[in-house]
C-alpha positions in Angstrom: 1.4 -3.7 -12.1 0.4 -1.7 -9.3 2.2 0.7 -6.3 1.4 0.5 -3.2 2.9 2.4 0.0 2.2 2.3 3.4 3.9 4.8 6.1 4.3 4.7 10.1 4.1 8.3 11.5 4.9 9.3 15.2 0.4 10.0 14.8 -0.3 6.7 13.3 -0.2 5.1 9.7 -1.1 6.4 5.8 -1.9 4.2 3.3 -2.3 5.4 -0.4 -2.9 2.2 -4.1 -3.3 3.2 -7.1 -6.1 1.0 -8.9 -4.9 0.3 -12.2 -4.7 -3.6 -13.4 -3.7 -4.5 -16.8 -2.7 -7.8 -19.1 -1.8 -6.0 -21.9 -1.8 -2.2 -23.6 -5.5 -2.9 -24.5 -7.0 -4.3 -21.6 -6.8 -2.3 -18.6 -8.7 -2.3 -15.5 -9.8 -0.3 -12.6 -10.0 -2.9 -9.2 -9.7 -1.7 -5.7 -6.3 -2.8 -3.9 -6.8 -1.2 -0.3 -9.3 -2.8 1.8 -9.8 -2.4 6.1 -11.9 -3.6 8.7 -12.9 -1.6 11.9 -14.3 -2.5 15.2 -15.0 1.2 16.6 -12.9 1.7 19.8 -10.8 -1.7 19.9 -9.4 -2.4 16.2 -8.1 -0.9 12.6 -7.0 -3.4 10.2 -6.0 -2.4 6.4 -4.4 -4.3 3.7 -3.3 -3.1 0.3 -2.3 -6.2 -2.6 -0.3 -6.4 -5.4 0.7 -8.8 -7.9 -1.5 -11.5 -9.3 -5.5 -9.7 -9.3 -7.3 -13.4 -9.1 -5.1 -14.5 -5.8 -5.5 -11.1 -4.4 -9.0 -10.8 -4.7 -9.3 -14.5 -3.8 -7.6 -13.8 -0.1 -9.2 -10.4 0.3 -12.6 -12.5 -0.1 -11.1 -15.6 2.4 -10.4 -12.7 4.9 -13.7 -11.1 4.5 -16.0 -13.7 5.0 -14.2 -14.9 7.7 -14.5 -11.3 9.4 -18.6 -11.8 9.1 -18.7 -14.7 11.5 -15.7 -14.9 13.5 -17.2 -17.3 15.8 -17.7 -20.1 13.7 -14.4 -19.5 11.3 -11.0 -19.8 12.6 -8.4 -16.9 11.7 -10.2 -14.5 11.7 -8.7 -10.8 11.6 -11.6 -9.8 14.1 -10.3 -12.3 16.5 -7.1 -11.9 16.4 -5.0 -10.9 19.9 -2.5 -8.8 18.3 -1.3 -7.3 14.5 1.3 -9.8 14.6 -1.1 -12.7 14.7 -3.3 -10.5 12.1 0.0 -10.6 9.8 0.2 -14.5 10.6 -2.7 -15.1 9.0 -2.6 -13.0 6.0 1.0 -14.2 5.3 -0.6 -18.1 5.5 -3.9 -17.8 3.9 -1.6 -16.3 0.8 1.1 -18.7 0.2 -1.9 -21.1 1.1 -3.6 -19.9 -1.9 -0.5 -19.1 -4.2 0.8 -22.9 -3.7 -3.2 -24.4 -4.0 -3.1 -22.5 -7.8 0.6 -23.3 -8.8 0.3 -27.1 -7.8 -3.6 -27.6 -9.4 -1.7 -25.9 -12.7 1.5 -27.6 -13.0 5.1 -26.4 -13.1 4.5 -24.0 -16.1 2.4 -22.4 -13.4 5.1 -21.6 -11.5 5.3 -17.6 -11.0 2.4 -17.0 -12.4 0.3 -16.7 -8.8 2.8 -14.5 -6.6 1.1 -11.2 -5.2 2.4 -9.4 -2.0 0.3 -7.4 0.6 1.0 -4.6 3.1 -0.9 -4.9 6.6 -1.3 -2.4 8.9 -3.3 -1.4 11.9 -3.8 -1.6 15.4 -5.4 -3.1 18.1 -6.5 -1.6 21.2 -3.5 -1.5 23.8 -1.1 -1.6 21.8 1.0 0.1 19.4 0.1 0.7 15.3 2.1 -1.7 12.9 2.9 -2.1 9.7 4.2 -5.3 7.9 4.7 -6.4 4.4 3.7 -9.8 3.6 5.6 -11.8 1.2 4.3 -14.6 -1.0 6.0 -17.0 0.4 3.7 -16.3 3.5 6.9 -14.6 5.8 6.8 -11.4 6.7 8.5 -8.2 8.0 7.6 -5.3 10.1 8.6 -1.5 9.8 11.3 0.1 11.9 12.7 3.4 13.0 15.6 1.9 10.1 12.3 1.1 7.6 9.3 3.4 8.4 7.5 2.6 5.0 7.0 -0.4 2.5 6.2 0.1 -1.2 4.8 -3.3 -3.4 4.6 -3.4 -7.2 6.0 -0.3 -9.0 7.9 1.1 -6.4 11.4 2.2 -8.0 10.0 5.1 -9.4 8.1 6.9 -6.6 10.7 5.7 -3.4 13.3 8.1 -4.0 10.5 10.9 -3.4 9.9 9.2 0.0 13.3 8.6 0.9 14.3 12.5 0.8 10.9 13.7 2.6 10.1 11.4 4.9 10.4 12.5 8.8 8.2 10.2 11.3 7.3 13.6 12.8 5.5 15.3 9.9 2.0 15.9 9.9 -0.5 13.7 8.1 -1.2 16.7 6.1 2.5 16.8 4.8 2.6 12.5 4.2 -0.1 12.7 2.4 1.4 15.7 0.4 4.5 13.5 -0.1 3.1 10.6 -0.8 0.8 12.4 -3.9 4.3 13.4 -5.4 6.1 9.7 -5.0 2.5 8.7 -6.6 2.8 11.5 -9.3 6.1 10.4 -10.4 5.2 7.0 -10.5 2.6 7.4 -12.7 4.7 9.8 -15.2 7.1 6.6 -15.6 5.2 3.9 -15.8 1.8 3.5 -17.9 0.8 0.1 -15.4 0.5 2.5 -12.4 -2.9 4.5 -13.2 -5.6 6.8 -11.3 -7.7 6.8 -9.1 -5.9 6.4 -6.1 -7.2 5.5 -2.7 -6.1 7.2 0.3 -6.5 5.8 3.7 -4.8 7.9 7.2 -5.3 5.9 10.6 -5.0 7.9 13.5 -3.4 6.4 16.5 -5.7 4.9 19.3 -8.6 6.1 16.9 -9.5 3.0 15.7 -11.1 3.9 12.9 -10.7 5.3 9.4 -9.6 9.6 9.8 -9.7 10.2 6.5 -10.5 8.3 3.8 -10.6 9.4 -0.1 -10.7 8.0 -3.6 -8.5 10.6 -6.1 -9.5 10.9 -9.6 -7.8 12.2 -12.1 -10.0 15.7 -11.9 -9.4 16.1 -8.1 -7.8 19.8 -8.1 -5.1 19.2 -5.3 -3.6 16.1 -7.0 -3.8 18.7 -10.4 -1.7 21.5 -8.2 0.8 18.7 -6.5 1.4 17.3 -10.0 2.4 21.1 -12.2 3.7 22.0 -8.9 6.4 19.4 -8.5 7.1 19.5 -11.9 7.9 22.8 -11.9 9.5 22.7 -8.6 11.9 20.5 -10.1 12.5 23.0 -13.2 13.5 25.7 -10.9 15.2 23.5 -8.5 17.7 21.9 -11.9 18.2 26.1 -13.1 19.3 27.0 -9.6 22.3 24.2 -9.2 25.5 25.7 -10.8 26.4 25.7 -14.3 29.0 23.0 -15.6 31.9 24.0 -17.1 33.8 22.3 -19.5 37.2 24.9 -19.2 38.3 25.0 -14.8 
């Protein structure tokens, strides 16, 4: 399992994955799920992938060697006119590979392949975007109605989001909110696991703003995590008391 979440600001787009991958209690994993591409002054790109590690890491790798000669390979994400054709792409190359693997391993295959992905970024002239890309290749983009997507884990961490969330709020204060949906996530589900990456795209700047792997010993995440806890404490003593005589 994994969470992902990827938020549109009025200032541009933050990204934060966890890394944890596991088949079992005894066999867990640390793989990177947030990848981007830059060309400084005309393009961002970032994806972040959950579900199924092999077809993940399979289209990440498509993508990627496609991005090192865009010339001579067609779809490229480097080549691409706007995010919505860069979302085109992803969404094909993934049922693509999802269907290639379910039909080369029969029916009892079925299920077994299905990953999602968030995209987002921008391209020079236009406005940041954000989509989530389903594995049946389709696709839908974030809205003044939905200004944030979540893959894998996300039941955990969205009420957090759904509360704090104001497309005006600094990056400072998403990333602040997004460490405590990521916090609670991980104190409800053992799949979910540190480090997590963090990734904040500023608008027209075309290039990573801040970028920053959190460990486990990282003292902010520390102070958000005994913080919000309790936070919540004092915030459950303060409501009135329930009484069972009117």
């Amino acid at each position: 399992m994994t969470y992902c979440v990827g938020m549109m600001l009025d200032r541009g787009l933050v990204l934060m994955s966890d890394t944890r991958t596991n088949s079992g209690v005894d066999n867990i994993s640390v793989f990177r799920k947030m990848f981007h591409w830059q060309v400084p002054g005309e393009r961002m790109i970032a994806i972040m992938t959950a579900g199924n590690l092999a077809t993940t890491q399979y289209v990440i790798s498509l993508l990627e060697e496609r991005t090192k000669a865009p010339q001579e390979r067609q779809n490229s994400l480097l080549e691409a006119e706007t995010m919505f054709q860069v979302a085109q792409i992803v969404g094909k190359l993934l049922n693509d590979t999802i269907r290639e693997r379910e039909n080369f391993n029969g029916e009892e295959a079925q299920g077994r392949f299905t990953a999602s992905m968030i995209v987002a970024g921008q391209i020079r002239g236009m406005e940041p975007r954000l989509f989530l890309i389903y594995p049946e290749g389709n696709f839908i983009e974030a809205s003044y109605d939905t200004p944030f997507f979540q893959i894998g884990e996300t039941k955990y961490g969205r009420p957090i989001l759904l509360r704090g969330y104001d497309k005006a709020m600094s990056f400072e204060d998403a990333v602040k909110l997004m460490m405590v949906s990521f916090d609670s996530t991980l104190k409800a589900n053992l799949s979910v696991g540190l480090p997590l990456d963090l990734l904040v795209i500023e608008k027209d700047g075309f290039a990573p703003l801040h970028a920053k792997r959190v460990t486990a010993a990282d003292a902010y995440f520390q102070k958000i995590s005994s913080g919000w806890g309790e936070a919540l404490k004092r915030a459950f003593h303060s409501l009135p008391d329930y009484a069972f005589d009117e």
